[in-house]
C-alpha positions in Angstrom: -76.2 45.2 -55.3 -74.5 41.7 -54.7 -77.0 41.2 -51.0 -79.8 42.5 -53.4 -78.9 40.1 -55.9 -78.4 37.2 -52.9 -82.0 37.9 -51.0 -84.0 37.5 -54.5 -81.9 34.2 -54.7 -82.9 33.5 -51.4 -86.5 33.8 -51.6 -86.7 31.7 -54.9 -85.6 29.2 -53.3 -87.4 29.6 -50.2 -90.3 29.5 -52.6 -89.3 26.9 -54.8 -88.5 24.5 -51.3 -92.6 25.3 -50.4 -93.6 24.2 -53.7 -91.8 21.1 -53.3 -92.9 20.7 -50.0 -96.6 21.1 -50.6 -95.9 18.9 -53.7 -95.1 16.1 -51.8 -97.7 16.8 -49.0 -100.4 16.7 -51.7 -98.5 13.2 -52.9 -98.8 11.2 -49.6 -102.5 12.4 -49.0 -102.8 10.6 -53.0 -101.2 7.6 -51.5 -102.9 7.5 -48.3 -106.2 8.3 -50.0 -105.5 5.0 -52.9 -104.4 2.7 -49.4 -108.6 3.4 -48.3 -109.7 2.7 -51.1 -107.6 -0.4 -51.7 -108.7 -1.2 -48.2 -112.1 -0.5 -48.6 -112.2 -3.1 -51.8 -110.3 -5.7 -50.0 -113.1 -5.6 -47.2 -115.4 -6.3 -49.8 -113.7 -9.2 -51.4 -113.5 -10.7 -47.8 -117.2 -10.4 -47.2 -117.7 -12.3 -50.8 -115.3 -15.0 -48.7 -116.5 -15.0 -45.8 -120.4 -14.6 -46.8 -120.5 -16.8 -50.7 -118.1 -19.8 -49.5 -117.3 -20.7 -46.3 -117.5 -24.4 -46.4 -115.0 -24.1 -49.2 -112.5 -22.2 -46.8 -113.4 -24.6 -44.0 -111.9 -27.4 -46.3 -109.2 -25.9 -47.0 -110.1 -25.4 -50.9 -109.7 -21.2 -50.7 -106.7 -20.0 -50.5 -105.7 -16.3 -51.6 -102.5 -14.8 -53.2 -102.3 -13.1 -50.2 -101.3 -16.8 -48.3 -99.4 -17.4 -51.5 -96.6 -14.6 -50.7 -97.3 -15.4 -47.4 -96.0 -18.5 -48.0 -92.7 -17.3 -49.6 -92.3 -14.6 -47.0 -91.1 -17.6 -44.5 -88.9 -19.0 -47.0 -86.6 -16.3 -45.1 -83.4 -16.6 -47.1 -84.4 -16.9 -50.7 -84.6 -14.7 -53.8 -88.7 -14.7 -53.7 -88.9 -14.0 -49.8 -86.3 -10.6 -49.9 -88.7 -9.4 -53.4 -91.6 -9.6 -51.9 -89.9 -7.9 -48.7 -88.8 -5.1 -50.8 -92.8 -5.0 -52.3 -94.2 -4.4 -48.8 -91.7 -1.0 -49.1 -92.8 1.3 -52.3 -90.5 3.6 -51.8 -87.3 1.5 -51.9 -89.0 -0.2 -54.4 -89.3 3.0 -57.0 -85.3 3.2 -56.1 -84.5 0.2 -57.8 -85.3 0.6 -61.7 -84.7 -3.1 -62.4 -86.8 -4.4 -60.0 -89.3 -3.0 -63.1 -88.7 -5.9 -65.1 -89.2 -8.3 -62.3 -93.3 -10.0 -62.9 -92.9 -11.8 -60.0 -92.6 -15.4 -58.6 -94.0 -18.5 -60.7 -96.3 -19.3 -58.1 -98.2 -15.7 -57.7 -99.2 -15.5 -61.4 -101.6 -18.3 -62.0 -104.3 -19.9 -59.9 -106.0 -23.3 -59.8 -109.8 -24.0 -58.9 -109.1 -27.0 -57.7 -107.1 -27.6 -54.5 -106.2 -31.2 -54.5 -104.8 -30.5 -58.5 -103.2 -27.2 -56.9 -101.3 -29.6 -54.7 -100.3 -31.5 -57.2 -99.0 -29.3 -59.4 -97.2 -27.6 -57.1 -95.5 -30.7 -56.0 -94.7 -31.5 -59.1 -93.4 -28.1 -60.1 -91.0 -28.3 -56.6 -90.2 -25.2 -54.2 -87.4 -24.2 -56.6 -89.3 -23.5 -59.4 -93.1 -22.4 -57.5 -90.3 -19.6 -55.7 -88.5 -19.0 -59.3 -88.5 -15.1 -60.2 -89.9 -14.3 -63.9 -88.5 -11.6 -65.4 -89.4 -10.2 -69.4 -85.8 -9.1 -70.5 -82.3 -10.9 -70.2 -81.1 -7.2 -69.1 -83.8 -7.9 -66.1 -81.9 -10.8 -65.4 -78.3 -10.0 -65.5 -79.5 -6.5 -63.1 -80.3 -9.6 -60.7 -77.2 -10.4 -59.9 -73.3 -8.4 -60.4 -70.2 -10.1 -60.5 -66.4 -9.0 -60.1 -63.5 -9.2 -62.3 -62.8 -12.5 -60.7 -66.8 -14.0 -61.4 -67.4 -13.8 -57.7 -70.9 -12.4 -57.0 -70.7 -8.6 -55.8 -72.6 -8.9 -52.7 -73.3 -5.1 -52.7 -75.2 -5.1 -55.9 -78.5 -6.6 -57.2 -80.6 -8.6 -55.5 -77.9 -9.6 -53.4 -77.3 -5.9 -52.3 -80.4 -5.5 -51.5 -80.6 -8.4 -49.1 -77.6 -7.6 -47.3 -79.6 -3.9 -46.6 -81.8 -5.9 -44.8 -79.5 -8.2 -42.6 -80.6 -11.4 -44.8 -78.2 -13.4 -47.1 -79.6 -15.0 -50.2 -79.5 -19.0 -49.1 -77.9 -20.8 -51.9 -79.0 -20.8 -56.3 -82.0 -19.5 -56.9 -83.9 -20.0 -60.5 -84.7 -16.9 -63.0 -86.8 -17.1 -65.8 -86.8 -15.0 -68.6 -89.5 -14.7 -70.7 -87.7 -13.2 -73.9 -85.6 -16.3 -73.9 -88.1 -18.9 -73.8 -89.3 -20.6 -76.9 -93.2 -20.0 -76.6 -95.9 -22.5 -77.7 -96.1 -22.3 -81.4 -99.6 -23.7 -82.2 -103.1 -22.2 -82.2 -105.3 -21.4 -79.5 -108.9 -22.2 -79.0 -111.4 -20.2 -80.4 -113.3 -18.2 -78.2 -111.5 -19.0 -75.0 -111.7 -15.8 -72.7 -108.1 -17.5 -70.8 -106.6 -18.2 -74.0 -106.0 -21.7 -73.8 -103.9 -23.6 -75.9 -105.0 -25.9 -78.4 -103.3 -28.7 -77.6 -104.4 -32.4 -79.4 -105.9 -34.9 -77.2 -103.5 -37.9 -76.8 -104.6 -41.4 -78.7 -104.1 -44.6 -78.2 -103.0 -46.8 -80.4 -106.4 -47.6 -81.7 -107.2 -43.9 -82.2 -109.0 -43.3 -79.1 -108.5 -40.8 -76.2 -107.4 -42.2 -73.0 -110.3 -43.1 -70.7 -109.7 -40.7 -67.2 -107.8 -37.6 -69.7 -109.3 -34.7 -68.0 -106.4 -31.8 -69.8 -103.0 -30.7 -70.3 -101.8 -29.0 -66.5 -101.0 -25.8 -68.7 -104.6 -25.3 -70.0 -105.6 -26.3 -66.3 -104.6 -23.0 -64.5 -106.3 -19.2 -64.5 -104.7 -16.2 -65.5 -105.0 -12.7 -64.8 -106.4 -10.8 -67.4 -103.4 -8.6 -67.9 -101.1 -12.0 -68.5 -103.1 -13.2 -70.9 -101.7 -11.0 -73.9 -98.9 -8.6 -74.4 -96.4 -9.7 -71.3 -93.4 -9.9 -73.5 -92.6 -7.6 -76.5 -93.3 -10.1 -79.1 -97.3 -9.9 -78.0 -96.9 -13.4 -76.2 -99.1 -13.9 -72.5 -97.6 -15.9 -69.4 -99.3 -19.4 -70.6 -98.0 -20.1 -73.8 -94.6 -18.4 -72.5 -93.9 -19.7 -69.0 -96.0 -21.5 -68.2 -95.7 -24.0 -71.1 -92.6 -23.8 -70.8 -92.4 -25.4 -67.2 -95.6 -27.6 -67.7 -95.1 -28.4 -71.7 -97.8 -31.0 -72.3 -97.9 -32.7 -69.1 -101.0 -34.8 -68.7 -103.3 -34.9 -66.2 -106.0 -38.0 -65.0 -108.8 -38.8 -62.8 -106.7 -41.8 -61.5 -103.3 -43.5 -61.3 -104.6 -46.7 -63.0 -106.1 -44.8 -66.3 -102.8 -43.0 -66.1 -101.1 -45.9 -65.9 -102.9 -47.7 -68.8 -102.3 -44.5 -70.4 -98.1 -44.5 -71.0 -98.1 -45.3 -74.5 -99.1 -41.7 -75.5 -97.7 -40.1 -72.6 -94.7 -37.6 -73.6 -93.3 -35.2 -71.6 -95.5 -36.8 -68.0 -98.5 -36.9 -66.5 -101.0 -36.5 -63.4 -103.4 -38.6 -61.4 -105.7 -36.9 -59.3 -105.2 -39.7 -56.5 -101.9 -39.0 -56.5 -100.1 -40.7 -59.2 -97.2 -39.1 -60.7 -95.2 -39.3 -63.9 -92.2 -37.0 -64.5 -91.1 -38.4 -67.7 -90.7 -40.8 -69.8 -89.6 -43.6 -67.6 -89.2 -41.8 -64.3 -91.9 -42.2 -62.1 -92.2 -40.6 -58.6 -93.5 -43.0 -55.8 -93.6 -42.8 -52.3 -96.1 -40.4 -50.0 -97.5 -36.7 -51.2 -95.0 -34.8 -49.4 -96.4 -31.2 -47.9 -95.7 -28.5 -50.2 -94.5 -25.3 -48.6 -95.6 -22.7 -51.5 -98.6 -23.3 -53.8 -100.8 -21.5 -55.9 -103.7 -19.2 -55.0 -107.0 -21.4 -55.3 -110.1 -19.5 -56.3 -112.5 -21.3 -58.2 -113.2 -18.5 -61.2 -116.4 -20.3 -62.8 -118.3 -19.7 -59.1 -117.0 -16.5 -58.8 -119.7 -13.1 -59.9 -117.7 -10.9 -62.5 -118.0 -8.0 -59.9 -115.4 -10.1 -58.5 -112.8 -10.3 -61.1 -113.5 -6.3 -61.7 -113.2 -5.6 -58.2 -109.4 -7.3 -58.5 -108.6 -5.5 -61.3 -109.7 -2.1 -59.5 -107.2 -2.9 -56.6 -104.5 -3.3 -59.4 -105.3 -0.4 -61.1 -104.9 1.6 -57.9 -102.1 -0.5 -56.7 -100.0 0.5 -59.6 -101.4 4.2 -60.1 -100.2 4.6 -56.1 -97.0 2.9 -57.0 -96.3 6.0 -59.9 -97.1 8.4 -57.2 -94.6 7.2 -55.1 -91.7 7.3 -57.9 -93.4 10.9 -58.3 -92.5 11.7 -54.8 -89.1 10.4 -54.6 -88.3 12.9 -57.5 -89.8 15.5 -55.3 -87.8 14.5 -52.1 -84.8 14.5 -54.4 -85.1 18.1 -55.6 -86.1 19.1 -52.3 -83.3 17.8 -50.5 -81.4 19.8 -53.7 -82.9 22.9 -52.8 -81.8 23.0 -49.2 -79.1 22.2 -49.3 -78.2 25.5 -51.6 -80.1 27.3 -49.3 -77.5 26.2 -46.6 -75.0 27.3 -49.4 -75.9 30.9 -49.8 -75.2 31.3 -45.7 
């Protein structure tokens, strides 16, 4: 009775384990079939590049998110670099719950349509902040990084941890940003504006008038995604008024360093020149040559571009993130497989 008993244990799990199995066979053919399509809509982005605007990527003006985390890939030993290493890698990616709250890196979430401002603002920003992660919860951000009784960093945990699994050692401090703790822009927005720009009051002079050479505020000068634009943090607030207000405020930008210049009287919290001029506060002005920034923003100039364009991106998310759901589906199946042999090996 008890080998009766044992053989219809046997087969159920023998059954069960082919289940499983098939399960996860059927999962990676899901995964490999959303990596052709992906492909397939990448192909036709490049042909819009290579086809609609090539004297704009012979100057140097296009420049893809793609060369963006390129970018922070050779900034080998920092924070950025080792997340986007563990992006490249789904599956370790699905094992790590608090990588979840983890957006991504300041200077992969907005774009500029202009490359000599993209410059700029990126210089102005610095490498610290452009490779700063973003995350939406302080939980996201103490998940980052473990300490011991003593305050020491546990290298074994967090982001660290996951470094040291790939032979790298975070370089240094690296900046966080937390979305849930920021204090986001409290005015109004202007009406009708499909990027949700803020509505920001032109600077005056003393004698009323606008500055001649204002062109905008740097935070109402940079395009969003459409998914950033509203509902990023629990409160209902999107990246610009959050983050990116937060790191820009109301800095100023102008057609030149003299208008800028005649400008200071209503200049705040600093300001821009197109030729070069900049103004980091009040008082502090930063002279000397442009020096060459090492991780900018993606430049894609979104007025030129057809909306098939813009829907085609958001395709390749969509399938991005419905392959990235698969993949935690098949870690749960390797898990219960790996379960089920091993009491099969048990009954023996």
């Amino acid at each position: 009775m008890h080998q009766l008993h044992s053989k219809d244990v046997d087969r159920r799990l023998r059954k069960d384990i082919r289940r499983h199995e098939d399960n996860l066979k059927f999962l990676k053919s899901e995964v490999d079939r959303l990596d052709e399509s992906v492909l397939d809509l990448q192909v036709i982005l490049g042909k819009y590049h290579s086809t609609n605007a090539p004297e704009t990527i012979e100057n140097g003006v296009f420049h893809s998110e793609e060369e963006t985390v390129n970018e922070i890939l050779k900034q080998d030993t920092t924070a950025a670099s080792i997340f986007y290493q563990l992006k490249t890698h789904a599956v370790q990616l699905s094992l790590l719950p608090w990588t979840k709250d983890v957006i991504g890196v300041v200077a992969t979430l907005a774009r500029v349509d202009n490359d000599n401002l993209n410059l700029l603002l990126s210089e102005y920003l610095g490498l610290e902040t452009m490779v700063a992660l973003v995350c939406r919860k302080s939980q996201g951000v103490k998940d980052l990084e473990i300490y011991d009784g003593e305050g020491k960093i546990n290298s074994n945990t967090g982001l660290h941890g996951l470094g040291c699994s790939m032979g790298k050692e975070i370089d240094g401090r690296f900046i966080v940003i937390c979305l849930e703790d920021l204090r986001p822009y409290a005015g109004d927005f202007i009406a009708d504006d499909p990027q949700k720009k803020l509505d920001i009051s032109t600077p005056k002079l003393s004698n009323g008038m606008c500055p001649a050479g204002f062109l905008d505020f740097a935070v109402n000068m940079i395009n969003l995604d459409r998914e950033n634009l509203f509902g990023v943090t629990a409160n209902g607030h999107g990246l610009r008024e959050t983050l990116f207000y937060s790191i820009f405020s109301r800095l100023q930008v102008y057609s030149t360093r003299t208008e800028m210049l005649h400008a200071l009287p209503c200049i705040t919290h600093g300001a821009l020149s197109l030729d070069g001029g900049i103004i980091k506060k009040n008082g502090a002005f930063s002279l000397g040559n442009r020096k060459d920034v090492q991780v900018k923003f993606p430049v894609i100039s979104v007025s030129n571009l057809p909306e098939s364009y813009t829907e085609i991106e958001d395709r390749i998310r969509m399938l991005k993130w419905e392959q990235h759901n698969i993949v935690e589906d098949m870690q749960r199946e390797a898990l219960a497989l790996d379960k089920l042999k091993a009491d099969s090996m048990g009954q023996y």
